[in-house]
C-alpha positions in Angstrom: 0.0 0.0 0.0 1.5 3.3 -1.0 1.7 6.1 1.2 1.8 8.7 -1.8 -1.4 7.2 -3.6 -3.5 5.9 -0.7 -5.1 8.7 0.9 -8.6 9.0 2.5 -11.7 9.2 0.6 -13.5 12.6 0.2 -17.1 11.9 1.5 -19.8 12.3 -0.6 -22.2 14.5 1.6 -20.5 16.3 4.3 -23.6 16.6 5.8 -24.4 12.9 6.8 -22.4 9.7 8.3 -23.2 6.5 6.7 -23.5 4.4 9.9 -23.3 0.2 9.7 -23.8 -0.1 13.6 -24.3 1.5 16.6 -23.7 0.2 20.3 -24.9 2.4 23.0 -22.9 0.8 25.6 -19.6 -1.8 25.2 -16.5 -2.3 27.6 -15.0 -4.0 24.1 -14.4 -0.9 22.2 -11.5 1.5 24.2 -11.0 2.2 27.8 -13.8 2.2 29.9 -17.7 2.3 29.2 -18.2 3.4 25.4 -20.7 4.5 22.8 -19.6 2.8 19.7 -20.3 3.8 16.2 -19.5 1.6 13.2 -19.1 3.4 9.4 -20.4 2.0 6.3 -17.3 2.1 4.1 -13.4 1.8 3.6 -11.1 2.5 0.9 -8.6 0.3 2.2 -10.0 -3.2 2.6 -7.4 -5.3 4.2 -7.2 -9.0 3.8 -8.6 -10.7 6.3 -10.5 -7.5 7.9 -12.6 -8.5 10.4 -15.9 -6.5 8.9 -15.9 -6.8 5.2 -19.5 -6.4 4.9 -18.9 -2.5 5.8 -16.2 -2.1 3.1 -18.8 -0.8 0.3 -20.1 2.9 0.6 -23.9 1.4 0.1 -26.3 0.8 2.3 -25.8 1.3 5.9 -28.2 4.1 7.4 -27.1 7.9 7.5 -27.7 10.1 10.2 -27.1 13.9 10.8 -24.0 15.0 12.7 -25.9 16.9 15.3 -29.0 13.7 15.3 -26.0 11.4 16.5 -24.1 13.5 19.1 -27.7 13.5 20.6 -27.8 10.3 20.5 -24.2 9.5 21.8 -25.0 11.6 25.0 -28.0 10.7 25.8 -25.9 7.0 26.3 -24.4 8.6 29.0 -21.1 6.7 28.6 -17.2 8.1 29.1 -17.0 8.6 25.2 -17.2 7.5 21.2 -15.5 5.4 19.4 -15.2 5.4 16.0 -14.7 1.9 13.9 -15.6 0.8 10.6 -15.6 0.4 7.8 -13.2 3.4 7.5 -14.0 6.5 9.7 -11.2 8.9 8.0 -13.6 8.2 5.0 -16.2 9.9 6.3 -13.7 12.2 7.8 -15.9 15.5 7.5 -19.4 14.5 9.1 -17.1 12.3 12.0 -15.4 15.9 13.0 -18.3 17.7 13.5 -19.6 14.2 15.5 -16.6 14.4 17.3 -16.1 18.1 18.6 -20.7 17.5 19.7 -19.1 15.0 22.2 -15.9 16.6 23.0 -17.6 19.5 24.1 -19.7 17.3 26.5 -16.5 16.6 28.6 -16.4 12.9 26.8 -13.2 11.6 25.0 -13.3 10.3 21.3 -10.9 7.6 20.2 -11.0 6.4 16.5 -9.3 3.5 14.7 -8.1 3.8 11.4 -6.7 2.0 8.7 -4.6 4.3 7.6 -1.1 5.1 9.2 -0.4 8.9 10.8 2.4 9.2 7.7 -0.9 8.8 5.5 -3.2 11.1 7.6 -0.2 13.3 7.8 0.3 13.0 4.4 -3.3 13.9 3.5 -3.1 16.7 6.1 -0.1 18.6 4.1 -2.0 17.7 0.9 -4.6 20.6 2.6 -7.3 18.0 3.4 -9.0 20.2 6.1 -11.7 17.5 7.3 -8.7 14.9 8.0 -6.9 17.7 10.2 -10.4 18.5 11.7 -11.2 14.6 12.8 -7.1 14.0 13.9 -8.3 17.5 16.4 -11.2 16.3 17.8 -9.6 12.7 18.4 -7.7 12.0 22.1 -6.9 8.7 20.9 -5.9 7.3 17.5 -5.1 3.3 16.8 -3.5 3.8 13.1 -2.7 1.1 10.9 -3.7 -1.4 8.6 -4.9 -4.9 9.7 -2.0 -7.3 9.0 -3.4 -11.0 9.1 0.2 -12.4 9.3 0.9 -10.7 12.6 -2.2 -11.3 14.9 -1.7 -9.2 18.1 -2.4 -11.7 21.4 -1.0 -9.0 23.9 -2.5 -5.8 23.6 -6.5 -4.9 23.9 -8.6 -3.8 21.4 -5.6 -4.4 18.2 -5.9 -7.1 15.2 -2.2 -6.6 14.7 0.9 -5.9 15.9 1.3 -3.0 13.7 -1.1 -1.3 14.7 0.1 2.1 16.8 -2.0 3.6 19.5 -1.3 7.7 19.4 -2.8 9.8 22.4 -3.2 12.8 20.4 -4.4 15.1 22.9 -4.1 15.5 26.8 -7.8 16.8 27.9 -8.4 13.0 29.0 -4.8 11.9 30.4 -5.9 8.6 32.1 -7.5 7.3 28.7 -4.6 4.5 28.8 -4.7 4.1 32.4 -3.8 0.3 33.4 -3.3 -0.2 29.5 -1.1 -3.3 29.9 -3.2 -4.6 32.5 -6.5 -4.6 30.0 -7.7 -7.5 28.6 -9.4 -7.9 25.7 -13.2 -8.7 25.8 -15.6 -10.4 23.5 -18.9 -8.9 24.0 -22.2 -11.2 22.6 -25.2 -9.7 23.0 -28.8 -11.1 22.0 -31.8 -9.0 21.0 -35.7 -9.6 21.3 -35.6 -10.9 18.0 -32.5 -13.3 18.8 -30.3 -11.5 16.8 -26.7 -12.4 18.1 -24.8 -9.2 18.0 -20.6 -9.4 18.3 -18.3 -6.8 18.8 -14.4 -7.0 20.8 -11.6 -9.3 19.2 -11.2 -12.7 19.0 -9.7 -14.4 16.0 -12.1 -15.4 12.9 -11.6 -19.1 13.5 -12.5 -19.1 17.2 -15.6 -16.8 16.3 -16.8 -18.5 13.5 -16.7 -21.7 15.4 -18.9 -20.2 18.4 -21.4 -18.1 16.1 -22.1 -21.1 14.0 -23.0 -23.6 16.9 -26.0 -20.7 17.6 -27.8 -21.1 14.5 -29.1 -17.5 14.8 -28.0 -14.6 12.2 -25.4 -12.3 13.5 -24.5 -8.9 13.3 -20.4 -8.3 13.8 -18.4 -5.6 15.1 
């Protein structure tokens, strides 16, 4: 993947997030008790990615910026974060999400695909929305998902590549008893019986539990 060509996508309508999934409440997303919000979409689409259904810009439902930071507060959690699907895809509408909850004395972590020389890159290139979403982020996990180096160690990663950036210091205890933190595989059931996923675990492991249920499944 080249740093030079691979850049972030413009999004379409600056005025709406294409959402896959939303989780009021997870411990399996970031430090401490988290809204979660999933994007439809990513440019990158790395082997083995973990949500491939989210990879194309279709579908999904769309939301307002200020309809969503309503939402995300009235959760009541310690703060956002941002998966996908790609959110620096969606870069504008995800800035204007993220300063709503910022400004409500909540922290905003994002994960990207992209790596900060990529986001840097598209910063100097004068891509105002990326610098705007990089602002209103405390803390960034960069990098692409590498299937060939599965991280067992740290919470929250795929892979061992994958850098986590505290980009701000309004919330300084976000990594607070970091190496200490496991990592959690939340499963949820609805009304319906819809089996809902999110956390890490490797695809074989899930694959194996989520077929013994015989119920449809919705990942994160």
């Amino acid at each position: 993947m080249s740093d030079a060509r691979h850049l972030p996508r413009t999004v379409a309508d600056p005025a709406l997030v294409s959402i896959a999934r939303f989780v009021s409440s997870t411990r399996a997303e970031g430090p401490g008790e988290r809204t979660a919000i999933w994007v439809q979409g990513c440019s990158i689409r790395c082997h083995g990615c973990f949500n491939p259904h989210m990879w194309t810009f279709r579908g999904g439902d769309t939301a307002a910026p200020d309809d969503l930071i309503a939402r995300i507060l009235d959760a009541n959690t310690e703060g956002l974060t941002l998966l996908g699907g790609e959110p620096f895809d969606q870069a504008a509408p995800l800035s204007t999400v993220a300063a709503g909850v910022r400004r409500a004395g909540r922290s905003v972590m994002t994960f990207t695909g992209y790596t900060m020389k990529q986001l840097n890159d598209a910063v100097d290139g004068g891509r105002e929305d990326v610098a705007r979403l990089l602002a209103e982020t405390d803390l960034l996990v960069a990098g692409p998902f590498l299937a060939d180096h599965i991280d067992t160690v740290r919470p929250w990663v795929g892979s061992t590549n994958q850098e986590f950036v505290l980009l701000t210091d309004q919330f300084p205890d976000l990594l607070v008893d970091f190496d200490s933190t496991p990592d959690r595989l939340e499963i949820t059931v609805d009304a319906s019986g819809q089996i809902g996923v999110n956390g890490w675990a490797q695809l074989e492991a899930l694959h194996e539990l989520l077929e013994s249920t015989g119920r449809p499944v919705r990942g994160g």
